[in-house]
One Martini backbone bead per residue (centre of mass of N, CA, C, O) as a GRO file, in nm:
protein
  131
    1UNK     BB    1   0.097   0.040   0.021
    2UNK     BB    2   0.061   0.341   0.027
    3UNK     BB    3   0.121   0.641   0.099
    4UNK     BB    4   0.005   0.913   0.277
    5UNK     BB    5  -0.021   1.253   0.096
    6UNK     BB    6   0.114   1.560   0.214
    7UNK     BB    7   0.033   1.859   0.208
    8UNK     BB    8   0.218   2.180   0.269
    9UNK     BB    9   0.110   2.469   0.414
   10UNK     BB   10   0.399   2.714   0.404
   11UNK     BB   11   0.554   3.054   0.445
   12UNK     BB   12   0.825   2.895   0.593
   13UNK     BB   13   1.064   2.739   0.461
   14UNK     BB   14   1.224   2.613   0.681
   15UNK     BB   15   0.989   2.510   0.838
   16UNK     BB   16   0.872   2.312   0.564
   17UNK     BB   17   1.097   2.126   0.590
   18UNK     BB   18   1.074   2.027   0.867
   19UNK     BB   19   0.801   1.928   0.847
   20UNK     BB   20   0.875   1.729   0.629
   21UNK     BB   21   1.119   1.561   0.753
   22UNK     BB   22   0.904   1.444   0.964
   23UNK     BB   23   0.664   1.365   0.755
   24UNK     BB   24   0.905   1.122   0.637
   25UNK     BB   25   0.964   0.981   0.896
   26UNK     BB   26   0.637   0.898   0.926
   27UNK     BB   27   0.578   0.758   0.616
   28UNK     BB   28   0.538   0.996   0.427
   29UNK     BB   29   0.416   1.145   0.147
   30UNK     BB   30   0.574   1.479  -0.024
   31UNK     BB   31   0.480   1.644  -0.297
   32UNK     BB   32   0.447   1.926  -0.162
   33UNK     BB   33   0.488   2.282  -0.118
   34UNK     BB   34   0.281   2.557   0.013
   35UNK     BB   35   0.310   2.940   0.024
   36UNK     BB   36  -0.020   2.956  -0.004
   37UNK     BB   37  -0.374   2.928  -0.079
   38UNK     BB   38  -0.347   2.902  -0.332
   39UNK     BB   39  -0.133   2.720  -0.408
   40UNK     BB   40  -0.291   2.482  -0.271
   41UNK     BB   41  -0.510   2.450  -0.457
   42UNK     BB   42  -0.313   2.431  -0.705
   43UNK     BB   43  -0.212   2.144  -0.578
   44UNK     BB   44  -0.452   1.970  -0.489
   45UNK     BB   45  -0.588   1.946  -0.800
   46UNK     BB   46  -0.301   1.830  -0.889
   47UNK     BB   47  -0.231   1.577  -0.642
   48UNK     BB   48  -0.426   1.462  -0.424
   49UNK     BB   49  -0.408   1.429  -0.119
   50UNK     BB   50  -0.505   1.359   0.176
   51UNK     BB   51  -0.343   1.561   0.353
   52UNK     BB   52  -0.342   1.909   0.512
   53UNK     BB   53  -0.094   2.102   0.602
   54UNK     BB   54  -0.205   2.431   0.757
   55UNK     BB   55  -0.132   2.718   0.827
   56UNK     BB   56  -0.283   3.032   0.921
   57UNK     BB   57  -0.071   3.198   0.816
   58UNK     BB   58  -0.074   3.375   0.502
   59UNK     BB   59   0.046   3.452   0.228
   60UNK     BB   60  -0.192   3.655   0.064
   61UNK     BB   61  -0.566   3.646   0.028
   62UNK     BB   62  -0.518   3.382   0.187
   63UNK     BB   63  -0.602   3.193   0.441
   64UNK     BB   64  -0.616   2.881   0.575
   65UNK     BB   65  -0.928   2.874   0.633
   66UNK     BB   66  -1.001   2.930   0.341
   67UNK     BB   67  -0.834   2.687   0.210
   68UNK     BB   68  -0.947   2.480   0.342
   69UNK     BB   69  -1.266   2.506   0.315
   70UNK     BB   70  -1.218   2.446   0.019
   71UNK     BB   71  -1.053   2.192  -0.021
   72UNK     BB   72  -1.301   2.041   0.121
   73UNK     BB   73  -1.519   2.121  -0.061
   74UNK     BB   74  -1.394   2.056  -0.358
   75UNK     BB   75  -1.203   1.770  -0.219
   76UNK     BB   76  -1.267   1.680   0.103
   77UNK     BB   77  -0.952   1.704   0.224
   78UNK     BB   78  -0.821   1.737   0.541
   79UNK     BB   79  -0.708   1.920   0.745
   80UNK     BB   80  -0.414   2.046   0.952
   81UNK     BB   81  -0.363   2.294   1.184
   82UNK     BB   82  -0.079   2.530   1.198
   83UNK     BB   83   0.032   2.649   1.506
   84UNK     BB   84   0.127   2.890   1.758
   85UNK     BB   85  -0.152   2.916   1.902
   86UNK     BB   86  -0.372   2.797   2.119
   87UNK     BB   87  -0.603   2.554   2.134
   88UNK     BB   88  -0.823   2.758   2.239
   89UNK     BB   89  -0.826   2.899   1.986
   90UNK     BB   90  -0.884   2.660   1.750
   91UNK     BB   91  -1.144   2.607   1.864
   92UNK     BB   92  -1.275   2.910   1.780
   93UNK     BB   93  -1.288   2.851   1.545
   94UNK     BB   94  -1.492   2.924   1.242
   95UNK     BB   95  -1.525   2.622   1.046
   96UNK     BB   96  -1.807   2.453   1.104
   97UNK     BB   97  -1.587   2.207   1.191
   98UNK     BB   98  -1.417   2.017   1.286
   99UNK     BB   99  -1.082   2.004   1.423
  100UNK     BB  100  -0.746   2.008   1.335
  101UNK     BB  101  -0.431   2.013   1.578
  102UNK     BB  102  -0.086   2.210   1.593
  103UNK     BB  103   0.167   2.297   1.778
  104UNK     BB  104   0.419   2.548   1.732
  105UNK     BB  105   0.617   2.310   1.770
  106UNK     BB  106   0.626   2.018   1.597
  107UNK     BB  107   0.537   1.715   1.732
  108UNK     BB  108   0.581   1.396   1.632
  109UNK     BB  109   0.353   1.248   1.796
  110UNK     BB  110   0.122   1.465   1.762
  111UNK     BB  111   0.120   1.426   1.443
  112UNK     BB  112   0.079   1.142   1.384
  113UNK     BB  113  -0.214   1.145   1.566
  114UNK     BB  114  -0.322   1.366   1.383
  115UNK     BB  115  -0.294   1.196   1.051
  116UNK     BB  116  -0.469   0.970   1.153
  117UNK     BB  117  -0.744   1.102   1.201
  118UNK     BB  118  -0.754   1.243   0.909
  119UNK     BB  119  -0.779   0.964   0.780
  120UNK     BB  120  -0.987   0.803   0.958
  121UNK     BB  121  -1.229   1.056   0.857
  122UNK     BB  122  -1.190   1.035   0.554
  123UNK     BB  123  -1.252   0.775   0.490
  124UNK     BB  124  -1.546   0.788   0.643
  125UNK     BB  125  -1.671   0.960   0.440
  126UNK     BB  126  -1.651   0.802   0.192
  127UNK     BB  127  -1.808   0.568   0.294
  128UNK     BB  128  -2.077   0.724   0.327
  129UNK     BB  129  -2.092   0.821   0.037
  130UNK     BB  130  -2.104   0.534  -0.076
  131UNK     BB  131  -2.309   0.352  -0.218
   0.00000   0.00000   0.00000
């Protein structure tokens, strides 16, 4: 079975690497980084990842909450929030829908169990979808 495909969407290329290099260290693969919310999109459209690691602050018209709503939108995709501020924040967040999320700097164990379990709700709205 392949690995599980994440794009990483951080707008500070140096954090963009270290969390690639955690996140292919925990076997999966990283097939883009992108660093704006448009540019997410139209990685996204292009790659089809399984989970998006997202940024909430990013460079360009579009901030991370507004590109994960669209690529869950556009294609059901789940994003996990990657930021500086408090769980309480994120919570806060007006997502319109439960969100996953980690607090950077991002601990290897903490995104592992977080890319899990985005993973085992996207497989799960599929197979509801599914006829």
């Amino acid at each position: 079975m392949a690995p599980a495909r994440i794009l990483i969407v951080e707008d500070e290329a140096i954090v963009a690497i270290d969390i690639q290099k955690t996140v292919q260290t925990l076997g999966y693969d990283v097939p883009a980084i992108a660093f704006s919310g448009e540019e997410a999109l139209k990685k996204t459209e292009e790659l089809h990842p399984d989970v998006v690691l997202m940024d909430i602050v990013l460079r360009g018209q579009m901030d991370g909450i507004e590109a994960a709503q669209q690529i869950h939108e556009r294609f059901g995709i789940p994003s996990i929030f990657m930021t500086g501020y408090s769980e309480e924040f994120i919570e806060q967040l007006n997502t319109g829908k439960p969100c996953l999320s980690v607090i950077k700097p991002v601990e290897k164990e903490k995104l592992h169990t977080t890319i899990l379990k985005a993973l085992e709700a996207h497989r799960g709205e599929k197979l509801r979808v599914s006829p």
